[in-house]
Z-matrix of the N, CA and C atoms (Angstrom, degrees):
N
C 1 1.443
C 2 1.531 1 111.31
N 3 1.040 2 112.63 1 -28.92
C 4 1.765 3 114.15 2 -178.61
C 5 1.544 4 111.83 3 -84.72
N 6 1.226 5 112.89 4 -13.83
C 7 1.472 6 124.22 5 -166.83
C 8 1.689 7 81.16 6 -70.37
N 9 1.464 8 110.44 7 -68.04
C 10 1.258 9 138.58 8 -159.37
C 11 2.304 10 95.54 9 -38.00
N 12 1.632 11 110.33 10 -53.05
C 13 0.714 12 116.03 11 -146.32
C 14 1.732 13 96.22 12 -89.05
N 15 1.513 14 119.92 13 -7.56
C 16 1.497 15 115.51 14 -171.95
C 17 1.830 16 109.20 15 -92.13
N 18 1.603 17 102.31 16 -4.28
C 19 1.939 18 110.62 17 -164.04
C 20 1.795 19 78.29 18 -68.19
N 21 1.822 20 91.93 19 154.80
C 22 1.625 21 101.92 20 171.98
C 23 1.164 22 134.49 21 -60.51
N 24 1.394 23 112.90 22 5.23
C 25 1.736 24 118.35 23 -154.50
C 26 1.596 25 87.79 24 -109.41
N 27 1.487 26 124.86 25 -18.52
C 28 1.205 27 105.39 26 -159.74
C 29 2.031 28 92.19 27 -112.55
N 30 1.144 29 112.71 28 -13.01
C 31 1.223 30 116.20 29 179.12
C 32 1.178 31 118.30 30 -78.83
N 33 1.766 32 98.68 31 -55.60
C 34 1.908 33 87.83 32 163.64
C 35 1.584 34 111.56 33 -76.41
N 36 0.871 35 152.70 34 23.55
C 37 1.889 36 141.29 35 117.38
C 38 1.312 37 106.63 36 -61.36
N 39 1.123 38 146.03 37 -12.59
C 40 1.428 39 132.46 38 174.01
C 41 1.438 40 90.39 39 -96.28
N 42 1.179 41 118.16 40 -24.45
C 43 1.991 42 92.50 41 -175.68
C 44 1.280 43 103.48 42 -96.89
N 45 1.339 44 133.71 43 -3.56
C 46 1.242 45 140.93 44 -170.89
C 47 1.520 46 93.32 45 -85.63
N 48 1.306 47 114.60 46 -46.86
C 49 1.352 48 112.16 47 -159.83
C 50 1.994 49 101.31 48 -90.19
N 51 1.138 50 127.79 49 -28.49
C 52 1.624 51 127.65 50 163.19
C 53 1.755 52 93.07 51 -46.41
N 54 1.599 53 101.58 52 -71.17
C 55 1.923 54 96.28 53 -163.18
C 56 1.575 55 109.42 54 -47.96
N 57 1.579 56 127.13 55 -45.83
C 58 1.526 57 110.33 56 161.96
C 59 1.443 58 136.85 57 -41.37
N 60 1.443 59 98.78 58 -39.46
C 61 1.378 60 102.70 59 175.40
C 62 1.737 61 118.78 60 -75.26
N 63 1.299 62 110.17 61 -27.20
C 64 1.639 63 116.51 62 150.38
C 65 1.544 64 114.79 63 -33.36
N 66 1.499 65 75.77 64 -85.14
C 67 2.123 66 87.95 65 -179.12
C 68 1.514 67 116.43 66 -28.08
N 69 1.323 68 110.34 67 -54.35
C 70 1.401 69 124.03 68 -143.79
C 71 1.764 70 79.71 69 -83.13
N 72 0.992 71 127.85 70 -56.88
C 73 1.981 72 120.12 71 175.02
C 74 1.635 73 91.29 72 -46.78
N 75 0.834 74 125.39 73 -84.50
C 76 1.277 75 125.26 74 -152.64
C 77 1.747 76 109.76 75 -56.89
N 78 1.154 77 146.01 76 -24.14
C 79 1.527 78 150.58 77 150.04
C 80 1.324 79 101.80 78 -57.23
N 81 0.996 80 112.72 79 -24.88
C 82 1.762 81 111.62 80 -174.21
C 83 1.759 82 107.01 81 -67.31
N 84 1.771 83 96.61 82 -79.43
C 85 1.860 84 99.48 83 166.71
C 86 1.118 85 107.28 84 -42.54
N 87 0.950 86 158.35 85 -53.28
C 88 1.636 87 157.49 86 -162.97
C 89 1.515 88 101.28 87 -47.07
N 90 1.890 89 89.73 88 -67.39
C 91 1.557 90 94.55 89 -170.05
C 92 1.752 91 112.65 90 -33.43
N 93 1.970 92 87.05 91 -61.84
C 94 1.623 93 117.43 92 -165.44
C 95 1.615 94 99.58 93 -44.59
N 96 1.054 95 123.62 94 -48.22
C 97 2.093 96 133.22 95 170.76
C 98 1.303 97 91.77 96 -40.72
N 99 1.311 98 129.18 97 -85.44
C 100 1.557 99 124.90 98 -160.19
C 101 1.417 100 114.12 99 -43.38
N 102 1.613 101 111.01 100 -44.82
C 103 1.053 102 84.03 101 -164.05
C 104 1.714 103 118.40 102 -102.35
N 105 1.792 104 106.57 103 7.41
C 106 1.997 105 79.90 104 145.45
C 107 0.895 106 126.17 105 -90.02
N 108 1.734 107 143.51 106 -6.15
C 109 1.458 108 131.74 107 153.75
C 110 1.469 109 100.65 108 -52.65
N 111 1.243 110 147.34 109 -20.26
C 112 1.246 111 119.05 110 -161.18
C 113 1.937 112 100.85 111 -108.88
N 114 1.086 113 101.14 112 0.19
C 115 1.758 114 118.89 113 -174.07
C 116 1.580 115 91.20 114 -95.50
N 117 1.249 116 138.40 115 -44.01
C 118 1.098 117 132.32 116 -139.17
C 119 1.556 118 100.82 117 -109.48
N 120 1.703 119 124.14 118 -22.64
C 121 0.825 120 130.87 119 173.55
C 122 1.701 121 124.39 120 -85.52
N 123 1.596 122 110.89 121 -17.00
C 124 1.293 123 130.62 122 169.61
C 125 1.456 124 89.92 123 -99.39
N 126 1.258 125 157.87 124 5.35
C 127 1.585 126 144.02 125 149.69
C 128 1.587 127 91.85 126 -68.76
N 129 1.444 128 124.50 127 -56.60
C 130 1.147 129 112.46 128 -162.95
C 131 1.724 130 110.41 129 -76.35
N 132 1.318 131 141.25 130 -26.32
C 133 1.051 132 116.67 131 146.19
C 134 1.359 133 163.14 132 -56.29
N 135 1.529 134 87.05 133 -14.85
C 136 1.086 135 105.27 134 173.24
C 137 1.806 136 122.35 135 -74.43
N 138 1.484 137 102.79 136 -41.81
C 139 1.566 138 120.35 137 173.40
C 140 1.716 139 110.60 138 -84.98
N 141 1.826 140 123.40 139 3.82
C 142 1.155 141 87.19 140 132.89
C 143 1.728 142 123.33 141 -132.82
N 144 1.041 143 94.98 142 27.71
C 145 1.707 144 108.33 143 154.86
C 146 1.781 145 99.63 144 -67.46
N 147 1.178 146 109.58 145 -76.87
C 148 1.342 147 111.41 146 -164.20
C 149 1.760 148 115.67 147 -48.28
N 150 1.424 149 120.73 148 -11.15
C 151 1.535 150 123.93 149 -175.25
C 152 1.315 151 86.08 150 -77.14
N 153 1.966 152 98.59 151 156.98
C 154 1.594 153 109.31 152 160.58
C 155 1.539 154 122.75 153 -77.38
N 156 1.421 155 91.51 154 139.10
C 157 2.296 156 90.61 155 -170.13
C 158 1.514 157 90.97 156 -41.04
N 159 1.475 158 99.61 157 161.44
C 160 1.481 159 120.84 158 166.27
C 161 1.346 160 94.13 159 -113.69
N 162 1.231 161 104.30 160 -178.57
C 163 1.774 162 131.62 161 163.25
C 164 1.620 163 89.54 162 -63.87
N 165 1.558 164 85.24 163 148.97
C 166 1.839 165 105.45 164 -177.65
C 167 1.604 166 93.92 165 -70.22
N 168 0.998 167 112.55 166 -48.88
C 169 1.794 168 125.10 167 -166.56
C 170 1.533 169 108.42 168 -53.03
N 171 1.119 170 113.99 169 -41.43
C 172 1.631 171 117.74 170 -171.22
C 173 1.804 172 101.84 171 -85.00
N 174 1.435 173 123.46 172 -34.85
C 175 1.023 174 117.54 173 -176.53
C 176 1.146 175 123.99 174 -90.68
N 177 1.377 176 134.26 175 -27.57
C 178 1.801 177 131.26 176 126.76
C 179 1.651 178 121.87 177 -103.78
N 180 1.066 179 97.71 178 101.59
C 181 1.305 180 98.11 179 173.13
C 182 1.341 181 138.99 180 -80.14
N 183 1.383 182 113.88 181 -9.87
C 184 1.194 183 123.35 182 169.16
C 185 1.906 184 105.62 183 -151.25
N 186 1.868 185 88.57 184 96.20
C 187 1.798 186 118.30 185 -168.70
C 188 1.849 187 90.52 186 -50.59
N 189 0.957 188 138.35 187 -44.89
C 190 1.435 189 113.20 188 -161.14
C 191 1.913 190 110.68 189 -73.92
N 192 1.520 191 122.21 190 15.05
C 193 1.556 192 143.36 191 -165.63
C 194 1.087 193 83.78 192 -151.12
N 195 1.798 194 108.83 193 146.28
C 196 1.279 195 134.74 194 142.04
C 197 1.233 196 126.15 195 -154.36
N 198 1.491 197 107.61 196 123.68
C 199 1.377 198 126.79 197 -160.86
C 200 1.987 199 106.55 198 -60.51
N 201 1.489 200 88.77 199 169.51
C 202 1.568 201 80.37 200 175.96
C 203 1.993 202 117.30 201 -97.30
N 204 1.593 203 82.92 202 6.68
C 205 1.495 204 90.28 203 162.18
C 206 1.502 205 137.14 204 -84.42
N 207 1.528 206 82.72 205 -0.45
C 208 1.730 207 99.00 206 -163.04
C 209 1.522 208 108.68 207 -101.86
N 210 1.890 209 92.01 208 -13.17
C 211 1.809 210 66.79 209 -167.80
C 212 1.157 211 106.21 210 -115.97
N 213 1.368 212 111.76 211 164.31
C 214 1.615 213 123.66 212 -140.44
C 215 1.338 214 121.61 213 81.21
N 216 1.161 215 128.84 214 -37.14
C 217 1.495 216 147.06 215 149.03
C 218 1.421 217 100.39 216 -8.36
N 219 1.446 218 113.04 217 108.34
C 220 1.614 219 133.69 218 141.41
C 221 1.978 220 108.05 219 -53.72
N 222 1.486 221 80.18 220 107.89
C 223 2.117 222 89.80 221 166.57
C 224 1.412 223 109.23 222 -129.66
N 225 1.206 224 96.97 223 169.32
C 226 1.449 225 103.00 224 177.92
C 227 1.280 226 104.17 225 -148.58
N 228 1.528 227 90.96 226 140.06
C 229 1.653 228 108.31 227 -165.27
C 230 1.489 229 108.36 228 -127.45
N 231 1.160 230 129.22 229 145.81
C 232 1.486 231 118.95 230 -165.02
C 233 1.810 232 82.30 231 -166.74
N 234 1.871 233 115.82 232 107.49
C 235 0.980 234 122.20 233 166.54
C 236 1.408 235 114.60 234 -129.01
N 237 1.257 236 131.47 235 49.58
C 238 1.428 237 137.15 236 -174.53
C 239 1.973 238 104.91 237 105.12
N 240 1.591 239 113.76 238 -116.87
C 241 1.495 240 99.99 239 -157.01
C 242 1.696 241 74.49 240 -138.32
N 243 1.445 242 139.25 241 -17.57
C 244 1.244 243 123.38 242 166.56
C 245 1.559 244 125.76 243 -91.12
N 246 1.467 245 126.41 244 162.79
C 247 1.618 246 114.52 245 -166.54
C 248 1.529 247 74.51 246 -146.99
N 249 1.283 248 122.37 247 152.63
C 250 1.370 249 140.13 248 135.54
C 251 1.606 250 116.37 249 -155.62
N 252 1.606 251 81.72 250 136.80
C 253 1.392 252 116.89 251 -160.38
C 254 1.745 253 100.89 252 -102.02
N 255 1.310 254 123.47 253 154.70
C 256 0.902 255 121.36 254 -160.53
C 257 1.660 256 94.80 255 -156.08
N 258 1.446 257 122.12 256 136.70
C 259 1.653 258 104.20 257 -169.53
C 260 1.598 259 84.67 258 -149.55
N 261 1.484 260 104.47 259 133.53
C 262 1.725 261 107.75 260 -168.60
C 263 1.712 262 98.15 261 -114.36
């Protein structure tokens, strides 16, 4: 039975099948990485979707910068009866 199990055809399937089992650990953490950047970055949208708008002024205060607190950030802007929005 061991004779059977040392011919090359069956050894490289055992190394074929170790290096899958590599891959397949290692796609795994990868996966598991993505997805708390992607948990942690929808926590933070979510908490500032869910805040009440502020004033536009307090939440960027200086338009040519924007913080990473700001965005997603509910504002409110009220400059007469026209608005334009502009999204780059």
């Amino acid at each position: 039975m061991l004779v059977l199990l040392r011919q090359p055809r069956w050894v490289g399937l055992a190394a074929v099948t170790v290096a899958m089992c590599v891959l397949f650990w290692w796609l795994g953490t990868w996966q598991w990485g993505r997805h708390i950047e992607r948990s942690a970055r929808n926590n933070a949208i979510v908490a500032a979707v869910s805040d009440d708008p502020a004033p536009l002024t307090s939440v960027v205060p200086d338009p040519s910068t924007l913080s990473d607190e700001a965005v997603y950030r509910s504002a409110d802007y009220s400059a007469g009866t026209r608005c334009v929005v502009v999204r780059q």
